[in-house]
PDB file of N, CA, C, O and CB in Angstrom:
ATOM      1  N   UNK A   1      14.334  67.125  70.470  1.00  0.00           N
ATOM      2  CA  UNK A   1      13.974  65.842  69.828  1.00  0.00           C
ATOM      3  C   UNK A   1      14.637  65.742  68.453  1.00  0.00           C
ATOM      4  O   UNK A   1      14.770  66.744  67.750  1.00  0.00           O
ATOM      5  CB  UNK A   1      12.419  65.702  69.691  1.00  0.00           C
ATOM      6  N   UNK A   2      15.138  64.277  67.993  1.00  0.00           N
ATOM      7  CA  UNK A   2      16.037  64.094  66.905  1.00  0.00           C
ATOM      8  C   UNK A   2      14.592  64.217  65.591  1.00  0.00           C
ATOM      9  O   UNK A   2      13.406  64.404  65.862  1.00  0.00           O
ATOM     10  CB  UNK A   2      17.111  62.318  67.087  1.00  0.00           C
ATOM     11  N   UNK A   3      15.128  64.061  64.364  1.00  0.00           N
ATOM     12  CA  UNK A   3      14.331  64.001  63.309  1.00  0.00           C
ATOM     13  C   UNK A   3      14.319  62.392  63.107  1.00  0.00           C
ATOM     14  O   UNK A   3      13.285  61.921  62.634  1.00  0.00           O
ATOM     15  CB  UNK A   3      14.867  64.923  62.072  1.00  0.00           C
ATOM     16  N   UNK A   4      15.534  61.384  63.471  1.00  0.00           N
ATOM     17  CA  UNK A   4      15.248  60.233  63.046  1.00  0.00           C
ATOM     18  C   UNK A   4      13.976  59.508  64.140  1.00  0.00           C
ATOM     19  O   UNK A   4      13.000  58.900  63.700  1.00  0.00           O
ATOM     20  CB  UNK A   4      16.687  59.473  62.946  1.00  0.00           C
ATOM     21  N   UNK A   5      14.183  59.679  65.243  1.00  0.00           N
ATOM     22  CA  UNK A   5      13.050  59.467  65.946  1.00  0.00           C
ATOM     23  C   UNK A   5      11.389  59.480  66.189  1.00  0.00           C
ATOM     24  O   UNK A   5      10.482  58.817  66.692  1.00  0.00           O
ATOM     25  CB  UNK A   5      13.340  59.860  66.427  1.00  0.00           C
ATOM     26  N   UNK A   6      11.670  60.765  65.434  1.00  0.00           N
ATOM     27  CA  UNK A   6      10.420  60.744  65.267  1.00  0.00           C
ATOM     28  C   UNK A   6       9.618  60.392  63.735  1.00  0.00           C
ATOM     29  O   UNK A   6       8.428  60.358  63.420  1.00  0.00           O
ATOM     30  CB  UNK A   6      10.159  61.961  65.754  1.00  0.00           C
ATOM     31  N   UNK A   7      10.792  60.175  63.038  1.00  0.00           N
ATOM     32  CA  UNK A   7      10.499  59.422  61.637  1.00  0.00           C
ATOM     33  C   UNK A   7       9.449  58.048  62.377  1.00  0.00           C
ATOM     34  O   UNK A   7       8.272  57.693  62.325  1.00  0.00           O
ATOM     35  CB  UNK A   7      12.345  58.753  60.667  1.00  0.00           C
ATOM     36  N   UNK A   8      10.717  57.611  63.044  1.00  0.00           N
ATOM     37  CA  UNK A   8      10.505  56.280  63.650  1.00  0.00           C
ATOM     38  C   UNK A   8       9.201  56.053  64.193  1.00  0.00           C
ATOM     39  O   UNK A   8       8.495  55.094  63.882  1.00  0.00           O
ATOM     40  CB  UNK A   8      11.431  56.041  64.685  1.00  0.00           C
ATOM     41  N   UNK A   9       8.831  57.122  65.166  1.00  0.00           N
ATOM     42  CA  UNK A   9       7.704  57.345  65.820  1.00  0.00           C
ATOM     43  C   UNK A   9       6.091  57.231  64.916  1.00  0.00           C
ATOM     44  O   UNK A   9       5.038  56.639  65.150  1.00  0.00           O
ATOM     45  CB  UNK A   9       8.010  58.742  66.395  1.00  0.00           C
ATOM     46  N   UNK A  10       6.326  57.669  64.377  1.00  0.00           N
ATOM     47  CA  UNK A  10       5.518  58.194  63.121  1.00  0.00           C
ATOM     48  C   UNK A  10       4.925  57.042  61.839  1.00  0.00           C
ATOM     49  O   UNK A  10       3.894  56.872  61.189  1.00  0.00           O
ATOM     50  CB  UNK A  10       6.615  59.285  62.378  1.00  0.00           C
ATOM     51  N   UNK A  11       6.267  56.430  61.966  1.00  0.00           N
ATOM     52  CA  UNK A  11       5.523  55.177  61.479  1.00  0.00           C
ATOM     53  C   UNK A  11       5.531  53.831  62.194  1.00  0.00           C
ATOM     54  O   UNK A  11       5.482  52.703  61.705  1.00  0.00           O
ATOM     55  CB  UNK A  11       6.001  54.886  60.227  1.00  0.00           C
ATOM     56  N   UNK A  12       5.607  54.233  63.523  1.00  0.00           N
ATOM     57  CA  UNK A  12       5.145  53.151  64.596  1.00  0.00           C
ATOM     58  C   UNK A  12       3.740  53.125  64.086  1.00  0.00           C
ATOM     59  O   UNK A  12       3.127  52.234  63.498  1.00  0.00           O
ATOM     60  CB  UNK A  12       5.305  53.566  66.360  1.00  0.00           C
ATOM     61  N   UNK A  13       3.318  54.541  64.527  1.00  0.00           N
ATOM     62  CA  UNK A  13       1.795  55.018  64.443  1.00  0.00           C
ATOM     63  C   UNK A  13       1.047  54.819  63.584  1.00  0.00           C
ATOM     64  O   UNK A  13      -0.169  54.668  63.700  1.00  0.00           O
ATOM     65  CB  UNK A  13       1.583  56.122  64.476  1.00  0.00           C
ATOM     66  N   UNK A  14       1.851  54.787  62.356  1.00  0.00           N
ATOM     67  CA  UNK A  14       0.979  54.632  61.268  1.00  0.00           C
ATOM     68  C   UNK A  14       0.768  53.057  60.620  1.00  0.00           C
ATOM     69  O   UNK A  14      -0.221  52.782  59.941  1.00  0.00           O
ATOM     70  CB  UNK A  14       1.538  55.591  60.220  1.00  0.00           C
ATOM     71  N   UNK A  15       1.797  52.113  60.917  1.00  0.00           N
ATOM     72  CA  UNK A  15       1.922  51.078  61.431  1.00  0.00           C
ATOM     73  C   UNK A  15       0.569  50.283  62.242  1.00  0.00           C
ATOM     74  O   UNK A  15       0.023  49.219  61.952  1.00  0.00           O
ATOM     75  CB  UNK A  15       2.975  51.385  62.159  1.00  0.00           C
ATOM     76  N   UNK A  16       0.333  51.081  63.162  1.00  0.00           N
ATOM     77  CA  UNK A  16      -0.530  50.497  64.624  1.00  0.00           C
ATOM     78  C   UNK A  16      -2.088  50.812  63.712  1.00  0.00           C
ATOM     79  O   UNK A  16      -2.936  49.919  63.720  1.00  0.00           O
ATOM     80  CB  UNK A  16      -0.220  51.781  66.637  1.00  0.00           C
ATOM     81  N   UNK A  17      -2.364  52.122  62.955  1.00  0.00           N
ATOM     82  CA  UNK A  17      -3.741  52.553  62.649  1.00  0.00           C
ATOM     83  C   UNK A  17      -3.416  51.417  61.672  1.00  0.00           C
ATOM     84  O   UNK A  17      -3.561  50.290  62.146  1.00  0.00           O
ATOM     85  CB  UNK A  17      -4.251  54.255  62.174  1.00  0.00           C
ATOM     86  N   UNK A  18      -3.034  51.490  60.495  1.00  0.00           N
ATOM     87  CA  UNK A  18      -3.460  50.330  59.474  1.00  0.00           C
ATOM     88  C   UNK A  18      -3.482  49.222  60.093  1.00  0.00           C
ATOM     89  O   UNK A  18      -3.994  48.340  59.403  1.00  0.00           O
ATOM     90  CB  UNK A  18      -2.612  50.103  58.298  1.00  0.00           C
ATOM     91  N   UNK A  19      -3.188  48.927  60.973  1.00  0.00           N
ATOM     92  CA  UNK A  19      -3.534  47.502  61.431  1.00  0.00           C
ATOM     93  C   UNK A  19      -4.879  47.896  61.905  1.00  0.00           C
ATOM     94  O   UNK A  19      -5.510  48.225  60.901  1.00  0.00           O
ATOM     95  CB  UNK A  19      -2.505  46.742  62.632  1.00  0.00           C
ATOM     96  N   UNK A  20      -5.599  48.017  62.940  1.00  0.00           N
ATOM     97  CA  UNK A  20      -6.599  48.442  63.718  1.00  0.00           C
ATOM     98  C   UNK A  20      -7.806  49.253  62.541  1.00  0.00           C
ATOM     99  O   UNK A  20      -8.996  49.025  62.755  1.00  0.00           O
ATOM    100  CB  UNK A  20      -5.857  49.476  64.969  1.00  0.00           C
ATOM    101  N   UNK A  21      -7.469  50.071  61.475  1.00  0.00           N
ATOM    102  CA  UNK A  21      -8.548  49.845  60.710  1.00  0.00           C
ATOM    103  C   UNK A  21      -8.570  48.224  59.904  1.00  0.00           C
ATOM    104  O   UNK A  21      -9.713  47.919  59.565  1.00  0.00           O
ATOM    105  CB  UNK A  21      -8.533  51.090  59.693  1.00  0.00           C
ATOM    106  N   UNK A  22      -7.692  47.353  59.618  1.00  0.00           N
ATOM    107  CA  UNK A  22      -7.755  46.218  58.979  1.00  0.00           C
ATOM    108  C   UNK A  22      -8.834  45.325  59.810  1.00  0.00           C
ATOM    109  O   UNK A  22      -9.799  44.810  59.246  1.00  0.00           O
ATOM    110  CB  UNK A  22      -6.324  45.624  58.847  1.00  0.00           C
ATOM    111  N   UNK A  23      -8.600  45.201  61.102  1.00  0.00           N
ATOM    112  CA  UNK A  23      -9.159  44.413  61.893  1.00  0.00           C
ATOM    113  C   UNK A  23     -10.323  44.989  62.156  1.00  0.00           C
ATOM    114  O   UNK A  23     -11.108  44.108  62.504  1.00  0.00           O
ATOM    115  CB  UNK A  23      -8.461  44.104  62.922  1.00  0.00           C
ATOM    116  N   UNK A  24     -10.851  46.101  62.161  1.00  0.00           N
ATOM    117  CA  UNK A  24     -12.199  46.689  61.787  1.00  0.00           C
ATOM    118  C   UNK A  24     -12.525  46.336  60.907  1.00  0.00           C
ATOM    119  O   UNK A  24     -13.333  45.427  61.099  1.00  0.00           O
ATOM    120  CB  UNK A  24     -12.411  47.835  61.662  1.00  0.00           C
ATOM    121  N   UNK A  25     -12.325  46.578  59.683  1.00  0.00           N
ATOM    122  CA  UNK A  25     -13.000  45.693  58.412  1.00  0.00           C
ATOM    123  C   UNK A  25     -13.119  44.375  58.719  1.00  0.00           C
ATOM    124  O   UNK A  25     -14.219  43.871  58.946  1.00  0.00           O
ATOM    125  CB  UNK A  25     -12.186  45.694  57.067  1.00  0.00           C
ATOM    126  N   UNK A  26     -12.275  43.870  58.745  1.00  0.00           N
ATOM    127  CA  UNK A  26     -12.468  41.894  58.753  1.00  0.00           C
ATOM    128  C   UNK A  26     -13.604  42.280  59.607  1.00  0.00           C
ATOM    129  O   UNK A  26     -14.766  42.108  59.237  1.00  0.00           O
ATOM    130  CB  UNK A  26     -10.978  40.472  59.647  1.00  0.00           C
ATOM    131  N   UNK A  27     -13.177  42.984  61.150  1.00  0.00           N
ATOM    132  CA  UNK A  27     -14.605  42.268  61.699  1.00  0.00           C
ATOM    133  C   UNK A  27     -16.070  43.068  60.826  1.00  0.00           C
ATOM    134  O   UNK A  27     -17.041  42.320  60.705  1.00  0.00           O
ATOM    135  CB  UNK A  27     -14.732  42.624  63.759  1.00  0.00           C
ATOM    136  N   UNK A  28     -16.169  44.022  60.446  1.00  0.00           N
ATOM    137  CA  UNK A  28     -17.346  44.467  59.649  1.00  0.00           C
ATOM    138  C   UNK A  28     -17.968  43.280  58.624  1.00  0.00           C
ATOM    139  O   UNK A  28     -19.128  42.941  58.392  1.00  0.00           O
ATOM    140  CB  UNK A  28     -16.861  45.775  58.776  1.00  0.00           C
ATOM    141  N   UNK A  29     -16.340  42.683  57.986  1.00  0.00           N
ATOM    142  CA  UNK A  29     -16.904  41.752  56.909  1.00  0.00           C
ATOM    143  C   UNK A  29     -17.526  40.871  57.604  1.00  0.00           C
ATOM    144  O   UNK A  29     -18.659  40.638  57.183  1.00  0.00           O
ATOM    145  CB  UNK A  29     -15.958  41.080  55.971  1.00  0.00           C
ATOM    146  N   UNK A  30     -17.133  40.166  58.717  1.00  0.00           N
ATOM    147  CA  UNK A  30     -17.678  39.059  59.541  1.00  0.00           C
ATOM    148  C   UNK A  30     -19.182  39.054  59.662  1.00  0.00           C
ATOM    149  O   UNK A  30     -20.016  38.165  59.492  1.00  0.00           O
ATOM    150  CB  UNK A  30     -17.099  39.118  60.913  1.00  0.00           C
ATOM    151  N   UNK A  31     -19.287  40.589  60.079  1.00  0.00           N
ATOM    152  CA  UNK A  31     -20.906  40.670  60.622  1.00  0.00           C
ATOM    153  C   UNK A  31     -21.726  40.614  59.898  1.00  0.00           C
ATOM    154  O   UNK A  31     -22.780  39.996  60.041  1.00  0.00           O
ATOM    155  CB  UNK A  31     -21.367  41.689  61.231  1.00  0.00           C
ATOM    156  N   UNK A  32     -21.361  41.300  58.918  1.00  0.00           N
ATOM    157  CA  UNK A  32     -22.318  41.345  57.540  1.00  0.00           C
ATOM    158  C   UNK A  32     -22.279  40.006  56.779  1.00  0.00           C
ATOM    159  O   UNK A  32     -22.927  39.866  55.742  1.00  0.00           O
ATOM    160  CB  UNK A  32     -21.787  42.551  56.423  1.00  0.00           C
TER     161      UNK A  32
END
């Protein structure tokens, strides 16, 4: 496996969690 790839990979991922905790909050803020 290359090193740029998995740069890439890596901040797919990290990418995908900050989204998905964001949209957890909003909805937390919603409920409350």
């Amino acid at each position: 496996m290359n090193i740029p790839a998995l740069i890439i990979m890596f901040l797919y991922v990290l990418l995908y969690v900050s989204m998905v905790i964001a949209l957890i909050l909003a909805l937390n803020k919603k409920d409350k």
